[in-house]
N, C-alpha and C positions, 0 to 999 in steps of 0.2 A: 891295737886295732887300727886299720887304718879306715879313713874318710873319701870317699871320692870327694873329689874337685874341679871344676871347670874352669880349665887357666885361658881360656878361649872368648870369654865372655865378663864383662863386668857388670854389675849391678847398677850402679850409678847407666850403664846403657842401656838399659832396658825398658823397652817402651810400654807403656801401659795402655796407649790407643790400641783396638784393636785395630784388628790387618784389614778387615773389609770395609773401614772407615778409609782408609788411604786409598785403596781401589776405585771405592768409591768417586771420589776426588778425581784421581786418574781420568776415571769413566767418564765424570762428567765434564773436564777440561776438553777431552779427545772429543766428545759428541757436540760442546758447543765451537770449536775448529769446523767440525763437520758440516754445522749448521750454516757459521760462516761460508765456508768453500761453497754450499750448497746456494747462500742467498747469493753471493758474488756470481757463482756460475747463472742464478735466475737472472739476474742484473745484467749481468757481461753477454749472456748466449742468447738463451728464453725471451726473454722479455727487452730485449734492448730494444728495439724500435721505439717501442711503446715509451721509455722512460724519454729516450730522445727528444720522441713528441713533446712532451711534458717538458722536457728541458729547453726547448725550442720557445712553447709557448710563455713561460714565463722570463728566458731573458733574452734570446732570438728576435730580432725584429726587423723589416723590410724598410728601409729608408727609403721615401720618394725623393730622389730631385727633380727636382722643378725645371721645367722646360721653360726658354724665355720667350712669350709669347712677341710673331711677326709683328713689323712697324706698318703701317699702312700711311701712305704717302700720297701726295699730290699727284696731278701732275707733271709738275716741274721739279719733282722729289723735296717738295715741301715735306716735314713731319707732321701727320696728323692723329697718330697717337703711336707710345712707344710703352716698353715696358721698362722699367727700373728698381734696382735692386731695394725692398724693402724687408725690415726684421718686424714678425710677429711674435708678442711676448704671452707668453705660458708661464706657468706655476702647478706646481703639486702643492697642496693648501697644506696636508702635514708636513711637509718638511717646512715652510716658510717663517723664517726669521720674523717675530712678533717683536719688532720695533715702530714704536710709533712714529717716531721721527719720520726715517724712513720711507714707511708706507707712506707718509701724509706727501713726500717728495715722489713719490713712484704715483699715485694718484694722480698730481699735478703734470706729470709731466705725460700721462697717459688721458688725460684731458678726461676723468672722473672726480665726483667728489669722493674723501673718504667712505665715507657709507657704502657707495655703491662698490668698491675696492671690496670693503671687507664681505661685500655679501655675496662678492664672485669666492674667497677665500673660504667662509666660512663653513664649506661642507668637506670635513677631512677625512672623510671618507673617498673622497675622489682623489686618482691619482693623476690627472690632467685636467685643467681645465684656460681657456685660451681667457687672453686677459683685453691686446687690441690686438687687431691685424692688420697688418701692413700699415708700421709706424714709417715715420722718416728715418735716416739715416741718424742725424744731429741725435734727435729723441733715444734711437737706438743708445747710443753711445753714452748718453747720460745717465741714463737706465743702467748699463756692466758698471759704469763708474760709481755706484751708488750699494754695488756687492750686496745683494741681497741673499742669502740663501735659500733656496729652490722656487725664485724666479730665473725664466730661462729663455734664449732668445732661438727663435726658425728662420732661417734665410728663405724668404720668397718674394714674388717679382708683384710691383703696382703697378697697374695703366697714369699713365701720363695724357692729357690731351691738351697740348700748346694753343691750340685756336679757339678752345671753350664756346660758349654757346654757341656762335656763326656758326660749326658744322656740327653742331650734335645730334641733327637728325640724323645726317646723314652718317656718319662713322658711328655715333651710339655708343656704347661702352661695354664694359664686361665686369663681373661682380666680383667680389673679395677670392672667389678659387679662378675666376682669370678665366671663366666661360662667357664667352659672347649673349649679352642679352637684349641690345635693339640695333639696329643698323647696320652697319655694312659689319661690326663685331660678331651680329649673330648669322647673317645671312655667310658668311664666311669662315666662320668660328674653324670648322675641321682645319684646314690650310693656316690660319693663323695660330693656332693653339701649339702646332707639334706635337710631342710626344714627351711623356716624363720617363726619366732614367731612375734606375733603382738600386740600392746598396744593401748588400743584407750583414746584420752586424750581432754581436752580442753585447749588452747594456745591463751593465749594473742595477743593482734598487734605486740609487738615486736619478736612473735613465741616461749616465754617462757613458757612451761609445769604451768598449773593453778591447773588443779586436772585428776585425773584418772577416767574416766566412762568405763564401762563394764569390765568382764571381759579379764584378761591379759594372751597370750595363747604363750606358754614357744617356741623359736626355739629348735628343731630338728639337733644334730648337724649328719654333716656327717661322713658315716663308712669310715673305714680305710680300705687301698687297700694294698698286699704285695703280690709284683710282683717278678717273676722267677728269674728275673737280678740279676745276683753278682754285685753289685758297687766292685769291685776291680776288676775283669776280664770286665766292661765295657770300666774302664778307664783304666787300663793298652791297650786293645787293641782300642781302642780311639787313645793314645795316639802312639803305635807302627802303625798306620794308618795316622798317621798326619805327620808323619817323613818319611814314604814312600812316600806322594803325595808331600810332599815340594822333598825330596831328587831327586825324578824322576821328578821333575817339570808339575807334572800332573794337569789336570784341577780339580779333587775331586776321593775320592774314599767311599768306605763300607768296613763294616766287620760282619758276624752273626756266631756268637759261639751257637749252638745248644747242649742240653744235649740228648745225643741219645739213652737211659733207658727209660727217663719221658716223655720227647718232649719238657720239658721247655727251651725256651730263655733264656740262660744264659746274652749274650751281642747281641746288635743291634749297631753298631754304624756308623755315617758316616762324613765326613770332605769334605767341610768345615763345620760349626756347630754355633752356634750362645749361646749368655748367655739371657736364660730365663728370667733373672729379669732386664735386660736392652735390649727391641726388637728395641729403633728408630733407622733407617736406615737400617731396613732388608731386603735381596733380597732375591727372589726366588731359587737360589743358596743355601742359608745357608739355609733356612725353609722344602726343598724339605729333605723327608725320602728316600734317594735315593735304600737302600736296600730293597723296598719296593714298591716302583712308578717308578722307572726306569726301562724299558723293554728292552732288546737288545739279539741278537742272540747268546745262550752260545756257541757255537762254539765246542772247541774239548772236554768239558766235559759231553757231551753226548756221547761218545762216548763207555761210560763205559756201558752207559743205553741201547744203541743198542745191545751190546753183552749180557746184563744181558737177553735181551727179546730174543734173539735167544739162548743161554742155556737154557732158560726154556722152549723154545718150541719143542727142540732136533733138531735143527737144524747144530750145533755147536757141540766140545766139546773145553774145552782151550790148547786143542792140533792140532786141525784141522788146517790143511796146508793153506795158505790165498798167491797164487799168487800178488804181490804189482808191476810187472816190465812191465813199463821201467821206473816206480814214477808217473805215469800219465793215466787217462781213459777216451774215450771219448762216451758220453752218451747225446743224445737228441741234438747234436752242439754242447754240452760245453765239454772244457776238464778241470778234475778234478787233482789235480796235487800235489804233497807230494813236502815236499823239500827237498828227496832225492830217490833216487831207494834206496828202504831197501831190495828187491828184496826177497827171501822167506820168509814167514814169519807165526809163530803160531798166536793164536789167543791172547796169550799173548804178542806176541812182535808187535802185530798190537794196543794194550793199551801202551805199553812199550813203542815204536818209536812214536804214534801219528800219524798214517797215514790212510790218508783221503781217498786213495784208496781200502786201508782192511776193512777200515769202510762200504765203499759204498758196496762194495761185500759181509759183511758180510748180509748189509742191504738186497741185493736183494733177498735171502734168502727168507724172510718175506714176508707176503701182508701189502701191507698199511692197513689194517682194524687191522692187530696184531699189527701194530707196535703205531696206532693212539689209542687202545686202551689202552698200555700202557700208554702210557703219560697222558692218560685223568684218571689214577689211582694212577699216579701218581704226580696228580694234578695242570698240566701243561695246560695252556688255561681255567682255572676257577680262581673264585680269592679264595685267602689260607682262610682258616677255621681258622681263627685268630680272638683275641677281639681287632683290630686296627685298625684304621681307613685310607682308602685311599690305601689301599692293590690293585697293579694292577691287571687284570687277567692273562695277555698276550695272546700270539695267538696261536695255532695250530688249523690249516683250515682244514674242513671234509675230510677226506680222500677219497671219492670217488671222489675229484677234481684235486688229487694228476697227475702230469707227474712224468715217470719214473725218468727224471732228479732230482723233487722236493723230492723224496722218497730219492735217493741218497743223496742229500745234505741235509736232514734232520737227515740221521746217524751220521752225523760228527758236526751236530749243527746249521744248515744255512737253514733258509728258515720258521723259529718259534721263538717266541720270549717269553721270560718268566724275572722273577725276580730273584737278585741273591736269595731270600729269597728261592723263589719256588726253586732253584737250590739246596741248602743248603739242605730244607727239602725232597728233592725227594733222595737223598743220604740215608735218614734215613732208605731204603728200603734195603741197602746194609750194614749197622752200625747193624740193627736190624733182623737180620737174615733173611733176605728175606720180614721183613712185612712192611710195609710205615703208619706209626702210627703220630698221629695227634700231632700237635704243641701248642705251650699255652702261654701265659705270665704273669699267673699266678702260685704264688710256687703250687705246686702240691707232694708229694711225693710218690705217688704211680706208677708204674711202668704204662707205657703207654701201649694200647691195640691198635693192627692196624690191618692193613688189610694184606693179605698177597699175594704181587707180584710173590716175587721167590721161590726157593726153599731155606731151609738151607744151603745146598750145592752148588747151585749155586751164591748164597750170597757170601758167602764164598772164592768161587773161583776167583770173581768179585775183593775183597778186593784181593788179592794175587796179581793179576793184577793191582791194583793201590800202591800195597808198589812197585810193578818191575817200574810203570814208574814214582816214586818218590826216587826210588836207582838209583845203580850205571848203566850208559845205558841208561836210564829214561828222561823222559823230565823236570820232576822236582826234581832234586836232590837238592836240595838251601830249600827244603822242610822239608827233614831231620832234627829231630831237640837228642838233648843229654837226653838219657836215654831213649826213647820214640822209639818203631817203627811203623812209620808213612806210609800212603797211602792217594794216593788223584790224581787228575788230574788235567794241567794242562789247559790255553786256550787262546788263542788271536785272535782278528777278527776284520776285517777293520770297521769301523763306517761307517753305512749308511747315505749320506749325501743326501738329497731328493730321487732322485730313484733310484743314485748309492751309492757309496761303496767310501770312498775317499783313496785317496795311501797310505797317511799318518798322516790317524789318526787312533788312536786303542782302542780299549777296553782289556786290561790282568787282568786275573783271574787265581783264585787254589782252590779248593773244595777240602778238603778231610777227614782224620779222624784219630783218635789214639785211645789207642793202635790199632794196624790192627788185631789182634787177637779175640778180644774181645772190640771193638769200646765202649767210653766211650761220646768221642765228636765230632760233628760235625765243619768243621771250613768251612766258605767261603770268600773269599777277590777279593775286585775287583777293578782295580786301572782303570782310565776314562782318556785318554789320556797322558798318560805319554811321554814323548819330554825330557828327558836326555839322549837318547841315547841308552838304552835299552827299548822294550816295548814289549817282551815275556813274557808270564803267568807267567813260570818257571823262568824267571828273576828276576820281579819286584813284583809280588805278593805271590810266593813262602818263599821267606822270613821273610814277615809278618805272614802267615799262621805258620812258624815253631815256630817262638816266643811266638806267642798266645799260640799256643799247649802247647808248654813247660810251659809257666807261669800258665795256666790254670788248665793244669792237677795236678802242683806241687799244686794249691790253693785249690784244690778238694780231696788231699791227697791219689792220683791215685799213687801207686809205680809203681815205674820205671822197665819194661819189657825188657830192652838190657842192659848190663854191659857199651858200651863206645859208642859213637857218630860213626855212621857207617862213613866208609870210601867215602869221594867226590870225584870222578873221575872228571878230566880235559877237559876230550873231553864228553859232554854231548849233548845228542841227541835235536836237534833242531826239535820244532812242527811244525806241519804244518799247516796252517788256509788258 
């Protein structure tokens, strides 16, 4: 009998899984491919944008560079602040190498104690946080040499300011991101700042540059400024400013040196005064532009202004006879009062003596609507047509509101208030032959065009009237200075203490000009309670005004208009306020 056999197959090969288990298998290799292809094609077609995003925001990131903010210069292309290259140091606190050593050296040379080091460190949950900014260059360098792991340095620009306090009213400075924040910084900020350039890159976890994508868009540096100011007539009269308020133990004073041709600001300056590149612990004290934002009653150096506006209305001539006796007038209740009977008097010895009574009479003269509309021409109760910032207006109130008393004491200075700035430049009306032409604090060299108040002539006559009460007889003789013949007026006026007037505190001041011939400069000085013992115009601020003069003119190469330093008389007339 025979056996079938299957010589086709062996035993030993024969599988025992079943068949729909390897299908199985199959099946599911093939569908999770499919799932793949499926997520790739969401990833690569579908959705790409979207993951992009995502991919952008996590390692994608926009470099600023930093633009190097404009120089602003003198002058004479003096430097009065610059910008220069500083490293700001950063850390990510989780990655940061915990060496104590180390730190206690990165501390040090970042001008913290430990403590405070570790407490900028100790949140590691931050992925940035800045440690100083804008170290020096040296510090930088000791800092990479010290290999710290995730300390990390930013290239950005510091302000410099070489002439330190002497001009920090006026240039001012700009803050750790390099924006303009007082002085010719902020009032100029756009033009000096530029424009930043940008890099867009991709950065690792540890915030290392991996590669560059898009294009790379160059910073814009900023333009260079060159401002009217001489740096050596700011700080010479800076510093003859500084020796007055200490000498008279006064609370602070100003100084504005005006060029009376151009209308350029030669000097602004005021004390106390602060160093730009070191501001902690500043008070409103040193930061205030006092020749600028301080407002107070000029007192007897209006006085020139009342007479310039009754010359020119024919009211006057500087001969006209001006009763002043018995030193005192009484007008609305109040009695207005000189401090002395000067008893007759021209219209020049009523500028010469400084009396309050020749004032007021010359006043009555006028209508309030003539007299308010000079002031408002010559720019008093607006604020100055300046590129500065924080320029006050002061006040002079509608004249149809005026009492006869308030028109009186407004001849002689009381009862209005303005800046010594506006003081200084309402002068240029009288420097510039009768025209009151516009101010600037940018060099400019072409002759200034104004408006025109007075006549030439009685321009003229005006200044003859301030060299008499800056000679011999004069209320500021101490104004006089060698080589130079000088005019100007002088002023003092009690400090309004809430809604009075207090005994003994003072405001002294001197406005005036050189040559008186042919005015070259304007000066104004204003010293803010003086407590030595003197505190008349002609005392305490007349002498700064004379120094200025002479150093100013000598640096402008103005020759000298007298052979010898006019003679000082002893007995000099005392003003009245």
């Amino acid at each position: 009998m025979k056996r079938g056999m299957s010589y086709t197959s062996s035993p030993l090969l024969a599988s025992k899984t079943p068949v729909w288990r390897s299908q199985f298998i199959v099946v599911s290799v093939a569908l999770g491919f499919l799932g793949l292809a499926a997520r790739a094609a969401y990833v690569q077609v579908y959705a790409n944008a979207f993951f992009q995003r995502q991919g952008e925001v996590r390692f994608a990131r926009t470099l600023e560079l930093p633009a190097s903010r404009g120089r602003i210069l003198d002058r004479n292309g003096l430097i009065l602040a610059s910008s220069v290259v500083a490293q700001s140091i950063w850390a990510i606190p989780e990655d940061v190498e915990r060496d104590g050593a180390k730190l206690q050296q990165l501390a040090g040379l970042l001008g913290m104690s430990p403590d405070e080091l570790n407490k900028k460190l100790e949140d590691e949950d931050k992925s940035f946080v800045w440690l100083k900014r804008q170290v020096e260059e040296p510090v930088a360098k000791q800092i990479t040499a010290l290999g710290i792991k995730g300390i990390y340095q930013r290239r950005e620009y510091k302000r410099k300011y070489p002439e330190g306090e002497a001009v920090a009213h006026v240039v001012g400075f700009a803050n750790v991101e390099n924006n303009g924040q007082e002085g010719v910084e902020l009032a100029f900020d756009k033009a000096l700042a530029g424009r930043a350039g940008s890099r867009r890159v991709i950065k690792d976890r540890l915030g290392r540059v991996v590669e560059d994508v898009g294009e790379q868009v160059p910073a814009e540096e900023g333009k260079d400024l060159q401002l009217s100011i001489d740096s050596k007539v700011q700080f010479f009269a800076y510093q003859k400013l500084r020796e007055a308020v200490v000498n008279n133990k006064a609370r602070a004073g100003s100084v504005v040196v005006l060029d009376s041709t151009t209308g350029e600001v030669l000097a602004l300056a005021n004390y106390p005064s602060y160093n730009p590149e070191s501001r902690f612990n500043l008070t409103g004290d040193q930061l205030r532009n006092r020749a600028l934002t301080d407002m107070f009653e000029p007192g007897s150096t209006m006085k020139p202004i009342t007479v310039g506006m009754a010359l020119e209305a024919g009211r006057i001539t500087p001969q006209t006879i001006i009763e002043t006796s018995p030193g005192r007038f009484n007008i609305g209740g109040f009695t207005i009062t000189d401090t002395h009977n000067y008893g007759t008097l021209t219209v020049e010895g009523v500028i010469q003596k400084s009396s309050n009574v020749g004032a007021l009479k010359i006043a009555q003269r006028m209508s309030p609507e003539e007299m308010w509309n000079t002031y408002n021409v010559l720019g008093y109760g607006q604020k100055p047509k300046i590129q500065f910032p924080g320029a006050a207006t002061g006040r002079v109130r509608p004249w149809k509101t005026w009492r006869p008393v308030e028109q009186a004491t407004m001849a002689y200075g009381y009862g209005l208030s303005a800046s010594l700035f506006q003081m200084a430049h309402s002068y240029t009306a009288f420097a510039h032959d009768g025209e009151f032409i516009p101010v600037t604090m940018l060099k400019t060299p072409e002759p200034a065009v104004g408006v025109r108040v007075f006549s030439a002539k009685n321009a003229a006559a005006v200044r003859k009237m301030l060299q008499m009460a800056a000679g011999p007889g004069g209320t500021g003789q101490k104004a006089q200075t060698v080589g130079y013949s000088v005019g100007g007026k002088s002023g003092t006026a009690h400090k309004q203490v809430g809604k009075g007037y207090a005994s003994n505190k003072y405001r002294a001041w001197f406005t005036g000009m050189a040559p008186i011939d042919k005015p070259r400069i304007i000066v104004a000085v204003m010293i803010d309670e003086p407590s030595a013992g003197e505190y008349f115009g002609g005392a305490v601020a007349a002498p700064v005004f004379s120094e200025v003069v002479q150093q100013t003119l000598r640096m402008m190469a103005v020759q000298p208009d007298v052979a010898v330093q006019p003679q000082i008389v002893v007995d000099a007339a005392q003003e009245s306020f």
